[in-house]
NUNUTI-442607 format. One line per 10 residues: number of its first residue (from 1); their letters; for each residue x, y, z of C-alpha. Coordinates in nm, 3 decimals. Example, Ala and Ser with C-alpha at 12.3 -4.5 7.8 and 13.67 -1.06 7.14 Angstrom:
1) as) 1.230:-0.450:0.780 ~ 1.367:-0.106:0.714;
***
This chain:
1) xxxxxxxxxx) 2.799:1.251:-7.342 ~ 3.015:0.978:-7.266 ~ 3.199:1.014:-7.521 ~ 3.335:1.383:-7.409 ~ 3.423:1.213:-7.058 ~ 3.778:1.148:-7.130 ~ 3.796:0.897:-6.829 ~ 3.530:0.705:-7.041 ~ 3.746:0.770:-7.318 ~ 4.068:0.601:-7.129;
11) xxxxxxxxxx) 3.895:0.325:-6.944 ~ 3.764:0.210:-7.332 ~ 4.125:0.207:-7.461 ~ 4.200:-0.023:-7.187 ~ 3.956:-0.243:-7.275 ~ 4.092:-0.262:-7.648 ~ 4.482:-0.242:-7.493 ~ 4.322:-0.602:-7.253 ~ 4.170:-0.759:-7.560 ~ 4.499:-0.691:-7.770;
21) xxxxxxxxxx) 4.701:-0.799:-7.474 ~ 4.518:-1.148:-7.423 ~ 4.535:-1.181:-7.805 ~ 4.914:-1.072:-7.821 ~ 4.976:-1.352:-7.530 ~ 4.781:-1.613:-7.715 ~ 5.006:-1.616:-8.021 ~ 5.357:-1.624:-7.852 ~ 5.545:-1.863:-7.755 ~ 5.450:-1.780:-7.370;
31) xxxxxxxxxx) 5.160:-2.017:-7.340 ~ 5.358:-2.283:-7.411 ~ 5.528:-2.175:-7.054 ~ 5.526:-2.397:-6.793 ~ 5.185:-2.342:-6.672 ~ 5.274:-2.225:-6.339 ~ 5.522:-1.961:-6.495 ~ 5.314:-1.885:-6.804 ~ 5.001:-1.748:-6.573 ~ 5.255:-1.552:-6.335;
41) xxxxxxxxxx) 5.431:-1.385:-6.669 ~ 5.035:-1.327:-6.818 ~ 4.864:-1.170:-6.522 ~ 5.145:-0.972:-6.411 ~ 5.183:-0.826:-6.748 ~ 4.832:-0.724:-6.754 ~ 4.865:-0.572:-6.423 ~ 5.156:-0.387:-6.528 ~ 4.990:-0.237:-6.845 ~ 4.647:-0.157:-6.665;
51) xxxxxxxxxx) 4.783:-0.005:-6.354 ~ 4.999:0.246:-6.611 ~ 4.671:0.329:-6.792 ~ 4.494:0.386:-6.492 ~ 4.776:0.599:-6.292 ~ 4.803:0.856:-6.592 ~ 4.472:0.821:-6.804 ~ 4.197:0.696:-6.598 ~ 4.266:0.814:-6.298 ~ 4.045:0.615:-6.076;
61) xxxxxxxxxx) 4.088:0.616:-5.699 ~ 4.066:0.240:-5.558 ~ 3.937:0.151:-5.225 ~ 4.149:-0.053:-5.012 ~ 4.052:0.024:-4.650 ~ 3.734:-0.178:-4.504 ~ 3.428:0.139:-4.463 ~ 3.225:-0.133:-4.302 ~ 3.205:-0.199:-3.920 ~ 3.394:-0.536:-3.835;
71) xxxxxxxxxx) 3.054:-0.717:-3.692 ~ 2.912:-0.587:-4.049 ~ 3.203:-0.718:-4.188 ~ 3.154:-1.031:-4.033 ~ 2.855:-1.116:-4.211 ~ 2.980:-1.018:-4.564 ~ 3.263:-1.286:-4.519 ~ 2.996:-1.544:-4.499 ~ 3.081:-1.665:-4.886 ~ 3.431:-1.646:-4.833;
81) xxxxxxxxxx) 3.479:-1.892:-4.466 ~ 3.249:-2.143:-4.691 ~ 3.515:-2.130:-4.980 ~ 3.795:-2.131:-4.723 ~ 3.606:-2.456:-4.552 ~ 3.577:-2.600:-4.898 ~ 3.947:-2.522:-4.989 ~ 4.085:-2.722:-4.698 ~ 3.857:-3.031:-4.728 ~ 3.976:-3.032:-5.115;
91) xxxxxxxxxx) 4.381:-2.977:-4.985 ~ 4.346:-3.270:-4.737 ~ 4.185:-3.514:-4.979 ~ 4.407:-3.366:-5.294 ~ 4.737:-3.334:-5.098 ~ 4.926:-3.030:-5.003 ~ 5.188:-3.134:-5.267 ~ 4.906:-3.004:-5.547 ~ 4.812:-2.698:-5.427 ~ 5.108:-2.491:-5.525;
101) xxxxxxxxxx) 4.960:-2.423:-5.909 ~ 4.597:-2.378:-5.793 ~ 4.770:-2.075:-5.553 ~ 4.987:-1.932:-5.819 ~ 4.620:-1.900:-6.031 ~ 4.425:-1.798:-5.731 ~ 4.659:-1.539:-5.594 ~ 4.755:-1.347:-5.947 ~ 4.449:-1.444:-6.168 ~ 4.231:-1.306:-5.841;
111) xxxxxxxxxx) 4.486:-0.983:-5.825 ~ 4.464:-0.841:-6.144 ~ 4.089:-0.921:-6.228 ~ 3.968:-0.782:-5.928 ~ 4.147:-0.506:-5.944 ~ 4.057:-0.402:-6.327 ~ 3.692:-0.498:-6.313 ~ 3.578:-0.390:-5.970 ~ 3.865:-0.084:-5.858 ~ 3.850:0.041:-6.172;
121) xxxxxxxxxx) 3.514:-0.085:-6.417 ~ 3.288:-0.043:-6.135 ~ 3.417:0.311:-6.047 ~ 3.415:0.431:-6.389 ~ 3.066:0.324:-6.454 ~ 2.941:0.443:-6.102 ~ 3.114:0.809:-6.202 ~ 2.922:0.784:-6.500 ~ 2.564:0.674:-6.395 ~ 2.607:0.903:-6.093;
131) xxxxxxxxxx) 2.573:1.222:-6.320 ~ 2.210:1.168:-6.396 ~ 2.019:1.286:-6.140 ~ 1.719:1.104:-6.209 ~ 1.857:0.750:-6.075 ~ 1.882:0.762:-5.722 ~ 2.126:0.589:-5.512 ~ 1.987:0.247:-5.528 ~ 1.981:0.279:-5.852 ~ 2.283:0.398:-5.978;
141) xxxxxxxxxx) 2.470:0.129:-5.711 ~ 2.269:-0.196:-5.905 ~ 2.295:-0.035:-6.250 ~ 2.672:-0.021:-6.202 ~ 2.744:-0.383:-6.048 ~ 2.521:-0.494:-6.389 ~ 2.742:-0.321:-6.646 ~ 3.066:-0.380:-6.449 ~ 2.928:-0.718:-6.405 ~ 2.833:-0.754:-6.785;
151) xxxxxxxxxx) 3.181:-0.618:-6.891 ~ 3.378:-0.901:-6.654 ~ 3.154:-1.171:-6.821 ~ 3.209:-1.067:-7.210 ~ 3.586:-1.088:-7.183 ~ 3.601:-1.433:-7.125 ~ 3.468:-1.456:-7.436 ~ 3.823:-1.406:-7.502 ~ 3.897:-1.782:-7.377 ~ 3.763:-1.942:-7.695;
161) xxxxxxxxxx) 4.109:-1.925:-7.789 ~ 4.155:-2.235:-7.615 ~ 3.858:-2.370:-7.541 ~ 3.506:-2.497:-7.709 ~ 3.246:-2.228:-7.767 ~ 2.951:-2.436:-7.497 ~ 3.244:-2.432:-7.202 ~ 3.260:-2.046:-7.318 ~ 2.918:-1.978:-7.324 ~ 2.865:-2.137:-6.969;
171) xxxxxxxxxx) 3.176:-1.949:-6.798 ~ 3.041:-1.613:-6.928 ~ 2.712:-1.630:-6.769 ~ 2.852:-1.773:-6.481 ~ 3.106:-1.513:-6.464 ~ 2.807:-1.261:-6.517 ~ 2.623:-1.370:-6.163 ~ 2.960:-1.413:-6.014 ~ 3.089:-1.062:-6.074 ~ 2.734:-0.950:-5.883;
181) xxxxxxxxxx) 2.831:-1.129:-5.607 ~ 3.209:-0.977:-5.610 ~ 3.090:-0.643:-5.722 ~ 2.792:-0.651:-5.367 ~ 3.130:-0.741:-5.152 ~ 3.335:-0.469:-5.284 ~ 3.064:-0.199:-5.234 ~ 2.932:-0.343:-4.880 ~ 3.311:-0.415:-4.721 ~ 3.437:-0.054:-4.909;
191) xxxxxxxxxx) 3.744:-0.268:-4.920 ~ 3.920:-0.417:-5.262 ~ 4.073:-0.666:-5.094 ~ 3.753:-0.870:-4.981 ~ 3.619:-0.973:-5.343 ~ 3.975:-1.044:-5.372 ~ 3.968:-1.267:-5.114 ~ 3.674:-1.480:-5.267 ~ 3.776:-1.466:-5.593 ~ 4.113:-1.657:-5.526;
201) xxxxxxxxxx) 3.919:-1.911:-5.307 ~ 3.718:-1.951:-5.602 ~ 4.007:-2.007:-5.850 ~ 4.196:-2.203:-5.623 ~ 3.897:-2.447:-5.593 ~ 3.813:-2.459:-5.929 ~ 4.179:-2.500:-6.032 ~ 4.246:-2.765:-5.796 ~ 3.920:-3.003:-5.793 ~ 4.012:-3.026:-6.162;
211) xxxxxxxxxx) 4.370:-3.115:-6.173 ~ 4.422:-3.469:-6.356 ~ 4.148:-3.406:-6.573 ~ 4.145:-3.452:-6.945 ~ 3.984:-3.278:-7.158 ~ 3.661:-3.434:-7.265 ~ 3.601:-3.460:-6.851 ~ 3.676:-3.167:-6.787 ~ 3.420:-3.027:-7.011 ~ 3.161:-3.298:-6.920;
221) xxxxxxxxxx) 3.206:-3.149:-6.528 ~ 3.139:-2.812:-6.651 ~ 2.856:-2.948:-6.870 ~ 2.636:-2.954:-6.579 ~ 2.332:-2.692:-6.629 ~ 2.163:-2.774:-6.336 ~ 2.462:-2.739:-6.061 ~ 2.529:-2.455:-6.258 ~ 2.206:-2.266:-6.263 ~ 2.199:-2.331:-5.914;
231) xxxxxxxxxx) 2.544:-2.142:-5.842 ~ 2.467:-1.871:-6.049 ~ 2.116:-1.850:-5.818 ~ 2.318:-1.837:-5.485 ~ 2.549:-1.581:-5.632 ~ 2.250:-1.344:-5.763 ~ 2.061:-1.417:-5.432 ~ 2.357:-1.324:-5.184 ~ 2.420:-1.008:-5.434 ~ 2.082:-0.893:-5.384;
241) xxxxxxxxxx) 2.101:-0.941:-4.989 ~ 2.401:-0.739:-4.956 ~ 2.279:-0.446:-5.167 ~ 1.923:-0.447:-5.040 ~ 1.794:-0.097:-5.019 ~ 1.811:-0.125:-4.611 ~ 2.185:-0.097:-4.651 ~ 2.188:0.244:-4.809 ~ 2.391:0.424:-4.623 ~ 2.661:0.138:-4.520;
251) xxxxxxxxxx) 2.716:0.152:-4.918 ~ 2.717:0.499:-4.964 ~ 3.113:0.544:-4.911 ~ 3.197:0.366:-5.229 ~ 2.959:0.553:-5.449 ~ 3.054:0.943:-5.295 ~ 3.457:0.806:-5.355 ~ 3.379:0.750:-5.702 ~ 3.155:1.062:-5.744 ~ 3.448:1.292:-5.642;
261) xx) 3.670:1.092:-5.868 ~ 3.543:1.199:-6.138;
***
């Protein structure tokens, strides 16, 4: 059946046109790029190619405009003022000086994932799910943040390109709990542009806490289980408040914009 649904059909040839891409990029002489001008040149080139696929063969509608009320949408920020806290404590003890390459990742690495995996994964799944009329609305919200979620966290298998298989391994199941949490703000804010906001807050940090590093420490940091574990906990348990079955109907926007998308 979901093989007759020809946006199905065109949201899995962007999935093979991503994989080719990030391949494609790998073997050129663009990663050796400046770093700062190598990620601008990657992630707007992705952007380009997906946002063509999706304007004439997927087809899905993207949410931009917050649904939510602003005291709801108060709350749902809470993740993304702690990041923003976090972000300037690491700026004043880094220096403002290193911040410009941790931006340039946060801003178009945040961008274009956010914009493939939730505006456009998430829809396509929730158009799909949303056809059988045996999963009710709960369900067919938390079915769809798991396979858009699963999806996000199985292309960074992509990064053992350039990096060890155990840093891999961690980063996609941490990516897996993380894309809950961004998928939960996307569907509770109705707006695009929040998960986009935590997701660069995210990259920034991450990108900038680890400047200096070499290699070997870098993958000792990440080697953490237990700090991880824990992150992945707060991600899944914030996910699960913000799409708890009370909040039915401040999610239902999302899923009834998808449904007549299809």
């Amino acid at each position: 059946m979901l093989y007759k649904n020809k946006k199905t059909l065109s949201f899995l040839f962007s999935i093979i046109c991503f994989v080719v891409m990030v391949q494609v990029i790998g073997f050129t002489s663009i990663s050796k790029l400046p770093k700062t001008f190598a990620v601008i040149f990657q992630e707007s080139f992705f952007w380009i190619i997906i946002y063509l696929i999706n304007k004439y063969l997927i087809k899905q509608r993207i949410s931009w405009k917050v649904q939510c009320s602003y005291k709801e949408l108060f709350f749902v920020l809470f993740p993304v003022y702690l990041y923003a806290l976090f972000a300037i404590v690491l700026i004043q003890n880094k220096g403002v000086s290193q911040a410009g390459y941790p931006f340039i990742v946060g801003i178009f690495v945040s961008f274009f994932e956010e914009y493939y995996f939730r505006g456009i994964t998430l829809g396509v799944i929730i158009s799909n799910i949303s056809k059988c009329k045996k999963i009710k609305l709960y369900g067919e919200v938390w079915l769809s943040c798991l396979g858009s979620s699963i999806i996000f966290a199985l292309t960074h298998f992509l990064n053992l390109n350039s990096q060890p298989m155990q840093l891999t391994l961690m980063q996609v199941v941490q990516t897996f709990f993380l894309g809950m949490l961004l998928n939960a703000l996307y569907v509770r804010s109705g707006s695009l542009i929040v998960p986009m906001m935590f997701h660069f807050l995210l990259n920034f940090i991450s990108s900038i806490s680890t400047l200096g590093m070499s290699q070997g420490t870098l993958n000792n940091s990440y080697g953490s289980l237990l700090s991880s574990f824990f992150i992945d906990f707060v991600y899944l348990v914030f996910a699960a408040f913000l799409l708890r079955r009370k909040k039915l109907r401040n999610i239902n926007y999302l899923v009834r914009l998808y449904k007549n998308n299809q």
